[in-house]
C-alpha positions as YAML, in Angstrom:
chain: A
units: angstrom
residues:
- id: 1
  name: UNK
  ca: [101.70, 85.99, 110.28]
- id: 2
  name: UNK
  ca: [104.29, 87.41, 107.89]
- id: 3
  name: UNK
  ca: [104.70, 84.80, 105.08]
- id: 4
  name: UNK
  ca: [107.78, 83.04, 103.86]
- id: 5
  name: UNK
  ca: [107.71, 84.37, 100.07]
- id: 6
  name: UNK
  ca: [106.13, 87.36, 98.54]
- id: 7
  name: UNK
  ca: [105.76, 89.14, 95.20]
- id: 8
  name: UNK
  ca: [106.17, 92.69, 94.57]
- id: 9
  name: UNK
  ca: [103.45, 93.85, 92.36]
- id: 10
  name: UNK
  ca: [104.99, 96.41, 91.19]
- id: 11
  name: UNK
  ca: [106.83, 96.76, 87.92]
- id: 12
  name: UNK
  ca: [108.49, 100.28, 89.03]
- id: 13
  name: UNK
  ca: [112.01, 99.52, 89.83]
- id: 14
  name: UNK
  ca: [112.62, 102.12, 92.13]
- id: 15
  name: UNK
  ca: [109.66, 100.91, 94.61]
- id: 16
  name: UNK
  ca: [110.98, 97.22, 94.06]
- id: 17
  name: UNK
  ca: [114.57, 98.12, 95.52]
- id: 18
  name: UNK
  ca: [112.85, 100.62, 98.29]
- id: 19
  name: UNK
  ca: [110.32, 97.32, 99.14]
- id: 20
  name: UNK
  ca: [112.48, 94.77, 99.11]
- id: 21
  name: UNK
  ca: [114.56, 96.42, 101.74]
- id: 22
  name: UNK
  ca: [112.05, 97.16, 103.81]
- id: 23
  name: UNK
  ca: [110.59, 93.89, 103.63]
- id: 24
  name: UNK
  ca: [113.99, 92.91, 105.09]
- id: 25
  name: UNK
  ca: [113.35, 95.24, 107.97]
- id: 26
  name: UNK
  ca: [110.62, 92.93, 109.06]
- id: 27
  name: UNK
  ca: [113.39, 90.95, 110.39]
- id: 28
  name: UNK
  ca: [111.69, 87.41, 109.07]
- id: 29
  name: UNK
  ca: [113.10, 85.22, 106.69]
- id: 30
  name: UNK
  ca: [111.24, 86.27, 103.45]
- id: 31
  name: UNK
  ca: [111.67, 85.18, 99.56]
- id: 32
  name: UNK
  ca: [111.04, 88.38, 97.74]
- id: 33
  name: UNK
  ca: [110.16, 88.16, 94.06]
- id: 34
  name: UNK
  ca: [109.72, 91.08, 91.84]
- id: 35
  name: UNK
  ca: [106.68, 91.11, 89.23]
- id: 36
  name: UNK
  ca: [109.32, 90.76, 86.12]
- id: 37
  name: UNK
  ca: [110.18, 87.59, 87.57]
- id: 38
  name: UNK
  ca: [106.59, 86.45, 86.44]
- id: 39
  name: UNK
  ca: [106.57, 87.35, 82.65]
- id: 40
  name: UNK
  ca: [103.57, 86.27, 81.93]
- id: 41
  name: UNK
  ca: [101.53, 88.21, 84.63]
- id: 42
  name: UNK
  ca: [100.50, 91.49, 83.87]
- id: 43
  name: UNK
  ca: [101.12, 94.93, 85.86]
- id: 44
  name: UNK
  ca: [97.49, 95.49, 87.16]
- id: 45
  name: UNK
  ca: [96.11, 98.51, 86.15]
- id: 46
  name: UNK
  ca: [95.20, 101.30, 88.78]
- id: 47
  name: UNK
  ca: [91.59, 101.94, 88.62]
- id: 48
  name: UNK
  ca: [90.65, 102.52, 91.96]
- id: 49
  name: UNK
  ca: [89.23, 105.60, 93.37]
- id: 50
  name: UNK
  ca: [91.57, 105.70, 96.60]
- id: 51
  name: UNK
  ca: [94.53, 104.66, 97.72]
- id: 52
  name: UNK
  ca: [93.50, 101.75, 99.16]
- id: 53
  name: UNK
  ca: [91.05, 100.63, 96.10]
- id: 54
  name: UNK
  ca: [94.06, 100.83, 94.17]
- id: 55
  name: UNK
  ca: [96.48, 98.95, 96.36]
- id: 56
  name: UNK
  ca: [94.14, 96.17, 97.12]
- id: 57
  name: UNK
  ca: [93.03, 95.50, 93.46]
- id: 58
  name: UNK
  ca: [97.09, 95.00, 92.71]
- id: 59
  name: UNK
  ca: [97.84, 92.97, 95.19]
- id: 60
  name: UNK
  ca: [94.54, 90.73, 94.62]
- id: 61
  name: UNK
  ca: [95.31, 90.20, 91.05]
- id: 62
  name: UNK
  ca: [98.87, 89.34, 91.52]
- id: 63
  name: UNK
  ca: [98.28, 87.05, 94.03]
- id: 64
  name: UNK
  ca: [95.43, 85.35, 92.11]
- id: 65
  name: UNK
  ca: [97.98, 85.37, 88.63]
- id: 66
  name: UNK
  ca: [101.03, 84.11, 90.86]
- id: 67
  name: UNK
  ca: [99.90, 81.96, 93.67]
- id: 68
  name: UNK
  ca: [101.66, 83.83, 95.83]
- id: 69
  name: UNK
  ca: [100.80, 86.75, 98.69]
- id: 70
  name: UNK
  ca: [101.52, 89.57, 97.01]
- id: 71
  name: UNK
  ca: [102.50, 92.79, 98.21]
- id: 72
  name: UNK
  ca: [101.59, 96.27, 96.56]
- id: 73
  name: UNK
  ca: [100.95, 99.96, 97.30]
- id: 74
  name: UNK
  ca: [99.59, 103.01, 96.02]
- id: 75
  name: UNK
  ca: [100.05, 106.33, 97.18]
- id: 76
  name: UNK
  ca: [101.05, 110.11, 96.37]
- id: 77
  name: UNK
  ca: [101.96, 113.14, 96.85]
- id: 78
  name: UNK
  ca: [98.99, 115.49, 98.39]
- id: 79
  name: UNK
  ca: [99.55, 119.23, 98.75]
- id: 80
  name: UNK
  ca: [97.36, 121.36, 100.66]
- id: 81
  name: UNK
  ca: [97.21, 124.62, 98.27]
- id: 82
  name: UNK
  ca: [96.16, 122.38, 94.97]
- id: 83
  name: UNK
  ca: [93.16, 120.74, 97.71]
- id: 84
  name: UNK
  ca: [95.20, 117.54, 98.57]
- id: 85
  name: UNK
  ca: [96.03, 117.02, 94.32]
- id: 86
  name: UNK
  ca: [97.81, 114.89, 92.52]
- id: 87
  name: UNK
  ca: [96.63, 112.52, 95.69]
- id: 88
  name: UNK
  ca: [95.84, 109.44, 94.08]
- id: 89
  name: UNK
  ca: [96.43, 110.92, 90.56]
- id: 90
  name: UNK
  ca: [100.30, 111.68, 91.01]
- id: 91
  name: UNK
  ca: [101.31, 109.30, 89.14]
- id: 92
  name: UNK
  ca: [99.00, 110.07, 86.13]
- id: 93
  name: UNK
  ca: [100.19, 114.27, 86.92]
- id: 94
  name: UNK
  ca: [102.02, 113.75, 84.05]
- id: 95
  name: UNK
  ca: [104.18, 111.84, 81.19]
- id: 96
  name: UNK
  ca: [107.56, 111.10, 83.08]
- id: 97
  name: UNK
  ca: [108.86, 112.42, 86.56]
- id: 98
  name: UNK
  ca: [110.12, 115.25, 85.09]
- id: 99
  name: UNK
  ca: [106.98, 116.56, 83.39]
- id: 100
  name: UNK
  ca: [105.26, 115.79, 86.67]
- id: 101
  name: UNK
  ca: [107.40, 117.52, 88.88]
- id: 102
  name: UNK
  ca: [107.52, 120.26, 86.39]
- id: 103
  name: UNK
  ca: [103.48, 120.67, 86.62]
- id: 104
  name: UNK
  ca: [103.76, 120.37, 90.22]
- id: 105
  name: UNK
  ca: [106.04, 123.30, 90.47]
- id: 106
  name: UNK
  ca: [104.03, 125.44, 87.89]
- id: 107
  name: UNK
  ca: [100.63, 125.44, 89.88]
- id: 108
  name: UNK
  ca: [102.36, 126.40, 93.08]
- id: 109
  name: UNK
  ca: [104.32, 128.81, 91.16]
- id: 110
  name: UNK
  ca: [104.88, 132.67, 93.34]
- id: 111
  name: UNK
  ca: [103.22, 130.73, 96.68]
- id: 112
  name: UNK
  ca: [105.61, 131.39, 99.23]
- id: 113
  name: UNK
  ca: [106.87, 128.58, 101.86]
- id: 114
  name: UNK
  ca: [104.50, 128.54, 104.17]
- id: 115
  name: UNK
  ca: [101.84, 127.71, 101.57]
- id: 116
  name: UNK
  ca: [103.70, 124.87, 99.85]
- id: 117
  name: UNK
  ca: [102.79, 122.38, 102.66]
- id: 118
  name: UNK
  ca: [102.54, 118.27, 101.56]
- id: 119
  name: UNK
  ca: [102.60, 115.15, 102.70]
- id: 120
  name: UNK
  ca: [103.16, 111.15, 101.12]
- id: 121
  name: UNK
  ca: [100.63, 108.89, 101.87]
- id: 122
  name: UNK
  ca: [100.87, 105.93, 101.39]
- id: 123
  name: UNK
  ca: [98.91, 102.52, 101.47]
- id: 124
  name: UNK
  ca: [100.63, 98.99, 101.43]
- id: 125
  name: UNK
  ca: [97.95, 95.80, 101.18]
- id: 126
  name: UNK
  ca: [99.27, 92.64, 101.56]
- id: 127
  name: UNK
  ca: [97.01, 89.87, 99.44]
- id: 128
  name: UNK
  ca: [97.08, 85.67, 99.73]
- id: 129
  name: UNK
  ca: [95.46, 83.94, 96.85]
- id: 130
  name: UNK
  ca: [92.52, 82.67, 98.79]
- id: 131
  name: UNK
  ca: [90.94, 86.50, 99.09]
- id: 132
  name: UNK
  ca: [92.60, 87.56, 102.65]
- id: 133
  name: UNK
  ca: [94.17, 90.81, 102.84]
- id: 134
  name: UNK
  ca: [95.96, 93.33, 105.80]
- id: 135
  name: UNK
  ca: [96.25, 96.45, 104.97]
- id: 136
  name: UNK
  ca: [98.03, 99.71, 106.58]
- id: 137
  name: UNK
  ca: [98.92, 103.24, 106.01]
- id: 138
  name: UNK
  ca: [102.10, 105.65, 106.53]
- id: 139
  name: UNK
  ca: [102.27, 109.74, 106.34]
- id: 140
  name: UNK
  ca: [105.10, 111.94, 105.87]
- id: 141
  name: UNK
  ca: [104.95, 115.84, 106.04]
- id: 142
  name: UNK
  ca: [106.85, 118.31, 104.47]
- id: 143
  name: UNK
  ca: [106.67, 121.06, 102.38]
- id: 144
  name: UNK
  ca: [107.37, 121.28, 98.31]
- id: 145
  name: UNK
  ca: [110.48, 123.75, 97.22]
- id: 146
  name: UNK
  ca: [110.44, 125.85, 94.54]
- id: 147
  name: UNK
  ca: [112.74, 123.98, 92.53]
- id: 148
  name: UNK
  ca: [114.36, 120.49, 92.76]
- id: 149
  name: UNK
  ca: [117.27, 119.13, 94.86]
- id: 150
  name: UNK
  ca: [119.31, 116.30, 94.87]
- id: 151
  name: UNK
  ca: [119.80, 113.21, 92.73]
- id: 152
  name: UNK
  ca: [118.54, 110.69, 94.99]
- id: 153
  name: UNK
  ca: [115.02, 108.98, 94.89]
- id: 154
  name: UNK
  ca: [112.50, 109.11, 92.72]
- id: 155
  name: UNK
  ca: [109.62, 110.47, 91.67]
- id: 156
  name: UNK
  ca: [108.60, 113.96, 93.75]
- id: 157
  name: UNK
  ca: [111.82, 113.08, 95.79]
- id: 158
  name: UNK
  ca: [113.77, 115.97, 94.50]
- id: 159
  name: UNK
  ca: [111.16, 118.71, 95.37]
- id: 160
  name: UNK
  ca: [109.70, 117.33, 98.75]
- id: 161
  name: UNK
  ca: [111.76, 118.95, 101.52]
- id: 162
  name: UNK
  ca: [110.88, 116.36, 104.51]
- id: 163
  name: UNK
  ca: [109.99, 118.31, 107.57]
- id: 164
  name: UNK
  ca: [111.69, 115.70, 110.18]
- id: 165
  name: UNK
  ca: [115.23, 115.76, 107.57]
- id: 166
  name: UNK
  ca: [115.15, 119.29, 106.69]
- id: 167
  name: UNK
  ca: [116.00, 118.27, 102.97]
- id: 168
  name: UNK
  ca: [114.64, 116.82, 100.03]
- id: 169
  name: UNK
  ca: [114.21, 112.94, 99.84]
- id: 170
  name: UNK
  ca: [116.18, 113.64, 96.89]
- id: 171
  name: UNK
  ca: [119.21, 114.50, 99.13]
- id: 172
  name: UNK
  ca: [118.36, 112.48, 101.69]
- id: 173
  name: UNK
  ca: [120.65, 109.01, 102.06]
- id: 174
  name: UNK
  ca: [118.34, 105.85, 101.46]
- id: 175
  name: UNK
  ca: [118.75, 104.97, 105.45]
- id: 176
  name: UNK
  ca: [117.40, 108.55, 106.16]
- id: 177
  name: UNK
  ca: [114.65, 108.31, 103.79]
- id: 178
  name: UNK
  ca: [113.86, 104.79, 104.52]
- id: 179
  name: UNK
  ca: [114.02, 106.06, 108.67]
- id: 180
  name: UNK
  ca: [110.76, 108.56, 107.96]
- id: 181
  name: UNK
  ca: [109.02, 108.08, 104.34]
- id: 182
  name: UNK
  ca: [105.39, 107.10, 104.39]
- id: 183
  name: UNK
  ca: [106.28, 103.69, 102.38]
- id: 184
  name: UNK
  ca: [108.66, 103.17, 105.49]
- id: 185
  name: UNK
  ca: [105.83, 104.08, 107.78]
- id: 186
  name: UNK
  ca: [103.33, 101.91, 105.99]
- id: 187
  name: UNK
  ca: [105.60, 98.92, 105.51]
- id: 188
  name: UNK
  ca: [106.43, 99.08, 108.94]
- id: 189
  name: UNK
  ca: [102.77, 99.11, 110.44]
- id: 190
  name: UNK
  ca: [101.87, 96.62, 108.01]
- id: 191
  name: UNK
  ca: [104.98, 94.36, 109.74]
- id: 192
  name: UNK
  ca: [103.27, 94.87, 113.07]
- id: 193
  name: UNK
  ca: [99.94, 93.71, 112.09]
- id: 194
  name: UNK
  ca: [100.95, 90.88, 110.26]
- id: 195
  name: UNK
  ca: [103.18, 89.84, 113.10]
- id: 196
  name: UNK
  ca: [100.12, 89.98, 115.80]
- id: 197
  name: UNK
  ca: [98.02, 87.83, 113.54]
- id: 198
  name: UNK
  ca: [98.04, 84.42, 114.43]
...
């Protein structure tokens, strides 16, 4: 059942406009909150091993703190020349997203397109307070380019070229992106399971 009111555990603005929205594309009637609108709780820290470890221990702690189900995600940016890395360190690849992005772009550095392939995964968990938890996952595929595009997005946006938009995320429109990214995917799945639970 998709509840009336969530929280956002989240404190990255970026992901709290991208969720909200796509909360709204569950087509319920849902109070979304955002995790500065509960000063006094904490942005969990992301100590988990997978995607889904990290995810889940979010959403449990927010919903614990708050009182409320609370929503969160983790995911990245896995690209098959560097063995599926940053994965569930891209966040941590670096100090900013331009130091990331500028790491990224170093290791694949002289590899031509056809061995730049990638993919966003993602995993969205939704928690209640009393321990209960759904949880689903989205995939996107592309490729990363050699240098960024577009001022869209955020994060790896501006280097990963989308294989179903034939652009970057970067330059994609936020309908486009929301249409195909693996937060869309996710978010979406997660709608349809919470929807066929009674």
């Amino acid at each position: 059942m998709i509840p009336p009111r969530l929280v956002l555990a989240t404190a990255n603005a970026g992901k709290v406009r991208e969720l909200t929205a796509l909360v709204a594309a569950w087509g319920a009637d849902v109070e979304v909150r955002a995790l500065a609108d509960f000063p006094d709780v904490p942005a969990p820290e992301e100590t988990g091993a997978t995607y889904e470890e990290n995810a889940r221990l979010k959403a449990a702690a927010v919903a614990a703190a708050t009182g409320w189900p609370a929503l969160a995600d983790d995911s990245g940016l896995e690209v098959d020349a560097l063995g599926g890395a940053p994965g569930v360190q891209s966040a941590r690849y670096g100090r900013d997203d331009t130091e990331r992005i500028a790491r990224l772009l170093a290791a694949l550095a002289g590899r031509p397109p056809a061995e730049r392939g990638a993919r966003f995964r993602c995993v969205m968990v939704l928690a209640w307070p009393d321990g209960r938890h759904v949880t689903a996952e989205g995939t996107v595929e592309g490729r990363i380019d050699e240098a960024p595009s577009g001022t869209g997005g955020f994060g790896y946006d501006p280097v990963f070229r989308a294989r179903e938009l034939g652009r970057t995320f970067a330059e994609a429109s936020a309908e486009e992106k929301a249409r195909v990214s693996h937060r869309a995917r996710a978010m979406a799945a997660l709608g349809r399971r919470l929807r066929d639970d009674p």
